[in-house]
C-alpha positions as CSV (number, residue, x, y, z in Angstrom):
1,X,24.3,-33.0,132.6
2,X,21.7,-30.6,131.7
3,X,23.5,-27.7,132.7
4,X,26.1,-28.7,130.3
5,X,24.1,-29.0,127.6
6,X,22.8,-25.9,128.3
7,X,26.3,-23.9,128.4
8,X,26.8,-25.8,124.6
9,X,23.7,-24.3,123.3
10,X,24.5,-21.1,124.5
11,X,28.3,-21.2,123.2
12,X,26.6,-22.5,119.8
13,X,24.3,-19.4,119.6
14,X,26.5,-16.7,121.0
15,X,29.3,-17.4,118.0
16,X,27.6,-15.5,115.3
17,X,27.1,-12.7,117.8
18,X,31.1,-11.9,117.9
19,X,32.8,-9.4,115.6
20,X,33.5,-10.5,112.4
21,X,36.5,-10.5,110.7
22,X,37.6,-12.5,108.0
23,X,40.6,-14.0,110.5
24,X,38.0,-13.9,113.8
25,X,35.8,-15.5,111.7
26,X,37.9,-18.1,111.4
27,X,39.3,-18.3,114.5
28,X,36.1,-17.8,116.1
29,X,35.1,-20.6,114.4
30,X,38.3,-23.4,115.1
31,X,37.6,-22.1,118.7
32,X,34.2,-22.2,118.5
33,X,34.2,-26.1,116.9
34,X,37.0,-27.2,119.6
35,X,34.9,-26.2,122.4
36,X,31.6,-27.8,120.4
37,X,34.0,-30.8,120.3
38,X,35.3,-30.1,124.0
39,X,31.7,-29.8,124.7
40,X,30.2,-32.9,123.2
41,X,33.1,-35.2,124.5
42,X,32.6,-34.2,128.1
43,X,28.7,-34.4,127.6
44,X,29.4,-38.2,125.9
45,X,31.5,-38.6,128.8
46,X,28.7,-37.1,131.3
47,X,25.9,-39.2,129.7
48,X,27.9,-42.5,129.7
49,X,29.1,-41.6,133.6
50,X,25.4,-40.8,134.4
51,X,24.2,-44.1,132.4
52,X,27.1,-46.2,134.7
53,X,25.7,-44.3,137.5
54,X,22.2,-44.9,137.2
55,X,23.2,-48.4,136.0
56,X,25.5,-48.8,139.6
57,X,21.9,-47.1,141.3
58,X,19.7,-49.6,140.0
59,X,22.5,-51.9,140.7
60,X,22.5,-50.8,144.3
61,X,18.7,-50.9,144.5
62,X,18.0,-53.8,143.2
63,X,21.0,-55.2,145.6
64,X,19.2,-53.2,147.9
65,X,15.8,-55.1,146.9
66,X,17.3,-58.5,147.4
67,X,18.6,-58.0,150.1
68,X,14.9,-56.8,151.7
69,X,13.5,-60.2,150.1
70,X,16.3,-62.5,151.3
71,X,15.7,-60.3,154.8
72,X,12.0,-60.7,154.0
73,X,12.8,-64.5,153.5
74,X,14.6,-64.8,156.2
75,X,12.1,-63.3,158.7
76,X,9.4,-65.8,157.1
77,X,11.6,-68.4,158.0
78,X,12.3,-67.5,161.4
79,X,8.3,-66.4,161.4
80,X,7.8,-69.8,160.5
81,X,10.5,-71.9,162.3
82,X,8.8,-69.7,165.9
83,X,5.1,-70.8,164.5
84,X,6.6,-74.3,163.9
85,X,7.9,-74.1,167.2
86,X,4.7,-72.7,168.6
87,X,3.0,-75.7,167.5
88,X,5.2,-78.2,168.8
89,X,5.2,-76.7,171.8
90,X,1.5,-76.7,171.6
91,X,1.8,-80.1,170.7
92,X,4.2,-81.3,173.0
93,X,1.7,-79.5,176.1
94,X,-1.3,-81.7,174.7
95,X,1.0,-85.0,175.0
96,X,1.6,-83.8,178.5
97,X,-1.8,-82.9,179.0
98,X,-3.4,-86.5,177.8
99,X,-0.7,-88.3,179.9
100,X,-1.7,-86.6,182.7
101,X,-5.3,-86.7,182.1
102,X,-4.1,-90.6,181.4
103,X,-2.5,-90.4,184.6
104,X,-5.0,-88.7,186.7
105,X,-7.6,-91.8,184.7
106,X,-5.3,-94.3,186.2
107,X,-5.4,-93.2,189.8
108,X,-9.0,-92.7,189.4
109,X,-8.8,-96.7,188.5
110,X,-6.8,-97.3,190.6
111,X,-9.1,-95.9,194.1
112,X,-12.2,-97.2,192.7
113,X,-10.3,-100.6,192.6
114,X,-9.3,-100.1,196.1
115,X,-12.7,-99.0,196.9
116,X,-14.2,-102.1,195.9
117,X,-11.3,-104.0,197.5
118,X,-12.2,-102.3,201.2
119,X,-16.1,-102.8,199.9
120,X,-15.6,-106.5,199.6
121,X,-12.8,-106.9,202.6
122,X,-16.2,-104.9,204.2
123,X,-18.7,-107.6,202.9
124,X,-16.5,-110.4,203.8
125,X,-15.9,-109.2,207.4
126,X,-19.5,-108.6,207.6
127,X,-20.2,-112.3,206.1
128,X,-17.7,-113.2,209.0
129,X,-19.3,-111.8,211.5
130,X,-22.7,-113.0,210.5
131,X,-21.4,-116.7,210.1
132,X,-19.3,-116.0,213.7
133,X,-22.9,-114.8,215.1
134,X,-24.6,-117.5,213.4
135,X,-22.4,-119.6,215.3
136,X,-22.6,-118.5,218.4
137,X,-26.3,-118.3,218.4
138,X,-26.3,-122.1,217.2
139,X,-23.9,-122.9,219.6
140,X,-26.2,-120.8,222.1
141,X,-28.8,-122.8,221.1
142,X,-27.2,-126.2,221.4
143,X,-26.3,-125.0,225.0
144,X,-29.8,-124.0,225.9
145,X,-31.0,-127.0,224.2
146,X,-28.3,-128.8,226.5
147,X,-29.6,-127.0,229.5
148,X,-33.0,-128.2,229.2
149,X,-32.2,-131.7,228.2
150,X,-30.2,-131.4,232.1
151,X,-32.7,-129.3,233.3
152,X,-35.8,-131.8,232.0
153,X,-33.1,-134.8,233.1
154,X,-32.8,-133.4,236.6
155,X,-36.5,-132.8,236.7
156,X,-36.6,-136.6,235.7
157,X,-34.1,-137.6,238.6
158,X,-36.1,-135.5,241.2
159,X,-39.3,-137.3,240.2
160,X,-38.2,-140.5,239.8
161,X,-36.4,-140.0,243.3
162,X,-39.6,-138.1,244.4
163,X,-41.2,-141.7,243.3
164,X,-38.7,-143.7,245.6
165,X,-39.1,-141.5,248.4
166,X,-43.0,-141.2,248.0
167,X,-42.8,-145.3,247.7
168,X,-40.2,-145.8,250.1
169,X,-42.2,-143.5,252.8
170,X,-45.3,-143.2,251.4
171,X,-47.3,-144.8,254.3
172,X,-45.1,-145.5,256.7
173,X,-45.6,-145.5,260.0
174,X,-44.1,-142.8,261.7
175,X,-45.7,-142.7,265.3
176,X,-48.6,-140.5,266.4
177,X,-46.2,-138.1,268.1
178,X,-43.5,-135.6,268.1
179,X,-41.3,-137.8,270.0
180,X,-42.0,-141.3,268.4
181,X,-41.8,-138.9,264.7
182,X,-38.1,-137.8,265.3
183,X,-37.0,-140.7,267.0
184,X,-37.8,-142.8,264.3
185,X,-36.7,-140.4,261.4
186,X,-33.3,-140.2,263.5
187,X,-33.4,-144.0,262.9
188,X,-33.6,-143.5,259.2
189,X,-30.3,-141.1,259.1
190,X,-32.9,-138.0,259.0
191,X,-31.5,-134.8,260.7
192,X,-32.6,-131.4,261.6
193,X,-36.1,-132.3,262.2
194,X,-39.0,-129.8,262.9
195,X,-41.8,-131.0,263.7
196,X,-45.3,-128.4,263.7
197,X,-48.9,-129.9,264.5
198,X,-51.4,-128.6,261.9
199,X,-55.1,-129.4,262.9
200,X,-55.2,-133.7,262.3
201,X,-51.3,-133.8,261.0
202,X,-47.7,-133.2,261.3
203,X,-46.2,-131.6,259.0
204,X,-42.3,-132.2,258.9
205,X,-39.3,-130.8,257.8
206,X,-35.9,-132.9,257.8
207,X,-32.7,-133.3,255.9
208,X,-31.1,-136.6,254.9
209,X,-28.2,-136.4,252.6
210,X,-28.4,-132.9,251.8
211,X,-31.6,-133.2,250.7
212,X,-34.4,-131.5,252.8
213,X,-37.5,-133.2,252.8
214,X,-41.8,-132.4,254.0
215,X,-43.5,-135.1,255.7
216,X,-47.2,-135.1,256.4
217,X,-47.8,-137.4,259.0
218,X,-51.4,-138.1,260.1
219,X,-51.8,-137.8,263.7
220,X,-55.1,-140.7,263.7
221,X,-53.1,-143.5,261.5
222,X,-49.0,-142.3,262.2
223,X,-48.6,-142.6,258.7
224,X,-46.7,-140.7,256.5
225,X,-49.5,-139.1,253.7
226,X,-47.6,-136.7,251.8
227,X,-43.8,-136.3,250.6
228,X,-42.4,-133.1,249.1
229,X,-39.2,-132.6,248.2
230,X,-37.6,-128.8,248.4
């Protein structure tokens, strides 16, 4: 555009320069107003194309513009929709997190319950026992008591039979030697009979009914002095 304005202003100064003549003159002039004319249309015409154009340019820049923000708003979107996502995600791993923590709480629970389960499943096993030993040693007890109740009974039986015999013998006359002794025990359903002489007596050693039986028989009187009972 500048250019043409520049050719116009050179036309419009280099008219005068031409011969004159009274018919150049004019012509000169007709010719010189068309192309003034010629010239201002086509500059009118360049200043309006270059007006559309830079109106279509800003057009297209500011198309171009919007379309960077809606990009731009687009991309803060999706910026946001990924942080969004980001945070749920984030989120979501924390809820997994606490119900595994929550999980992991449980089964902690859960073994110290069974712990004190097996501690008192211990503790009553161990009560068991104790009451089971307890028992036995009572029942122990109730035996050994048993034991010498027989054992002081039996000792009761042997004296109060050590009694008899020492009352049923206990001065009887047996005979004032070895062969009147065990002829006369023989009579009494004695058996086995040994007869030793120690210094003034006899001592004796016979069986009657299983039992087994010591005599001392004094060899002055032939009297029995002395019962023991093996």
């Amino acid at each position: 555009m500048k250019t043409l304005m520049m050719l116009a202003a050179a036309l419009f100064l280099a008219a005068p320069l031409m011969p004159a003549s009274a018919g150049d003159d004019d012509l000169n002039d007709r010719r010189t107003l068309r192309e003034l004319e010629k010239a201002n249309g086509y500059i009118h015409r360049e200043s309006r194309a270059y007006r559309e154009a830079k109106r279509e340019t800003v057009r297209r820049q500011e198309l171009r513009e919007a379309d960077r923000r809606a990009l731009r708003r687009q991309e803060l979107r999706q910026a946001e929709r990924r942080a969004l996502r980001r945070q749920e995600q984030r989120q979501a791993e924390r809820r997994a997190l606490r119900r595994q923590e929550l999980r992991q709480a449980d089964r902690r629970a859960l073994r110290r319950q069974e712990l004190r389960q097996a501690e008192r499943r211990a503790l009553l096993r161990e009560e068991r026992r104790r009451a089971e030993r307890r028992a036995e040693r009572r029942a122990e007890e109730r035996r050994a008591e048993r034991r010498r109740a027989e054992r002081r009974a039996e000792r009761e039986r042997e004296r109060r039979q050590e009694k008899r015999l020492s009352q049923r013998f206990d001065g009887r006359f047996l005979g004032d030697n070895p062969r009147q002794i065990r002829r006369n025990l023989r009579s009494l359903g004695f058996r086995d009979i040994e007869i030793e002489r120690e210094g003034r007596r006899f001592e004796v050693e016979a069986e009657r009914r299983g039992r087994e039986l010591e005599f001392d028989v004094s060899r002055r009187s032939g009297r029995i002095t002395d019962v023991d009972r093996d």
